[in-house]
C-alpha positions as protocol buffer text, in pm:
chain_id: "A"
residue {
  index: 1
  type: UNK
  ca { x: 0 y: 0 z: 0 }
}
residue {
  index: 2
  type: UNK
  ca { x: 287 y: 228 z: 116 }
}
residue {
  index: 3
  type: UNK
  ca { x: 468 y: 185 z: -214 }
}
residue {
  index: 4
  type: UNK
  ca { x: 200 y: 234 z: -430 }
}
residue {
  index: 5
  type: UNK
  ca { x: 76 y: 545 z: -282 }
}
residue {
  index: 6
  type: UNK
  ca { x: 419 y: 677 z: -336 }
}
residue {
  index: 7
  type: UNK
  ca { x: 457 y: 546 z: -711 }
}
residue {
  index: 8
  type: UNK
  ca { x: 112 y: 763 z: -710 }
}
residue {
  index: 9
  type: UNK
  ca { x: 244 y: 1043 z: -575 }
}
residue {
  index: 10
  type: UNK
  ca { x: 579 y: 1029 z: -774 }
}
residue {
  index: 11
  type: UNK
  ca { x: 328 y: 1030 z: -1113 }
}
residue {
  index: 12
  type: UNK
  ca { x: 115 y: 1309 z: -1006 }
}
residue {
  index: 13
  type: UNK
  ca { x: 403 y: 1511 z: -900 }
}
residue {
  index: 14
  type: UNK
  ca { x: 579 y: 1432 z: -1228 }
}
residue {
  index: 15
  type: UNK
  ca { x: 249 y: 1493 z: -1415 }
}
residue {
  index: 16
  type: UNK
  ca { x: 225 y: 1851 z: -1242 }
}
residue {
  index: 17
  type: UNK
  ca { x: 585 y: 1938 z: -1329 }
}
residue {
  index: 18
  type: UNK
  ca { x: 539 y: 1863 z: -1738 }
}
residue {
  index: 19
  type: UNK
  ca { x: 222 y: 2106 z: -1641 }
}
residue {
  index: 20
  type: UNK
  ca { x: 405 y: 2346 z: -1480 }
}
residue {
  index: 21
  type: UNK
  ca { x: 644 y: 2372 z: -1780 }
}
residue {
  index: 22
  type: UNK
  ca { x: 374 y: 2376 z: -2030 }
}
residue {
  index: 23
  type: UNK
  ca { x: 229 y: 2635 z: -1861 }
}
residue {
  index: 24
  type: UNK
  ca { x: 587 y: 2871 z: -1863 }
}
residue {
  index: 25
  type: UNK
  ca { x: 639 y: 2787 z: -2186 }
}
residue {
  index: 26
  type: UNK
  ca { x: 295 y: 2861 z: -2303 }
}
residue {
  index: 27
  type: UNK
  ca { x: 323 y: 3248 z: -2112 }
}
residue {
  index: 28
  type: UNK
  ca { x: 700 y: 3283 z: -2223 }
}
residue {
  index: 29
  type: UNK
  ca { x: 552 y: 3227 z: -2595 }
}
residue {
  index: 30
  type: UNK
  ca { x: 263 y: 3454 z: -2541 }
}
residue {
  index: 31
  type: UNK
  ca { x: 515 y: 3771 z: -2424 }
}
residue {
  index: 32
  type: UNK
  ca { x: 744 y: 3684 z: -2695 }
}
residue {
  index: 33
  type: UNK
  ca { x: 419 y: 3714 z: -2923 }
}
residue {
  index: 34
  type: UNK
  ca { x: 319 y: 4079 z: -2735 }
}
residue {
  index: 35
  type: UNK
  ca { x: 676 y: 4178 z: -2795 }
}
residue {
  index: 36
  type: UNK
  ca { x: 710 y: 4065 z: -3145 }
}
residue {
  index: 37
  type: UNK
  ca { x: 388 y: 4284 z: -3154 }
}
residue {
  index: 38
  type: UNK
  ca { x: 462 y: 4549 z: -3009 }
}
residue {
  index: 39
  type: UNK
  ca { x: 833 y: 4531 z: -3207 }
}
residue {
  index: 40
  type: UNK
  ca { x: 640 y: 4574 z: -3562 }
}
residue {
  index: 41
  type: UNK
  ca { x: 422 y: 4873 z: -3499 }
}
């Protein structure tokens, strides 16, 4: 029980950090898109 609830945890952590770096990457994209904006006007 004890190791399973760990492999579990170790998953959803691992599943939140690929999340988590999505999510940075997705922002860092969407500045780089204001600035590239901003850049041609």
């Amino acid at each position: 029980m004890c190791s399973s609830f760990f492999f579990y945890y170790k998953k959803k952590r691992n599943a939140m950090r690929l999340f988590y770096l999505a999510e940075t990457k997705r922002k860092e994209k969407q500045e780089n898109d204001c600035l590239n904006l901003y850049f041609i006007f």
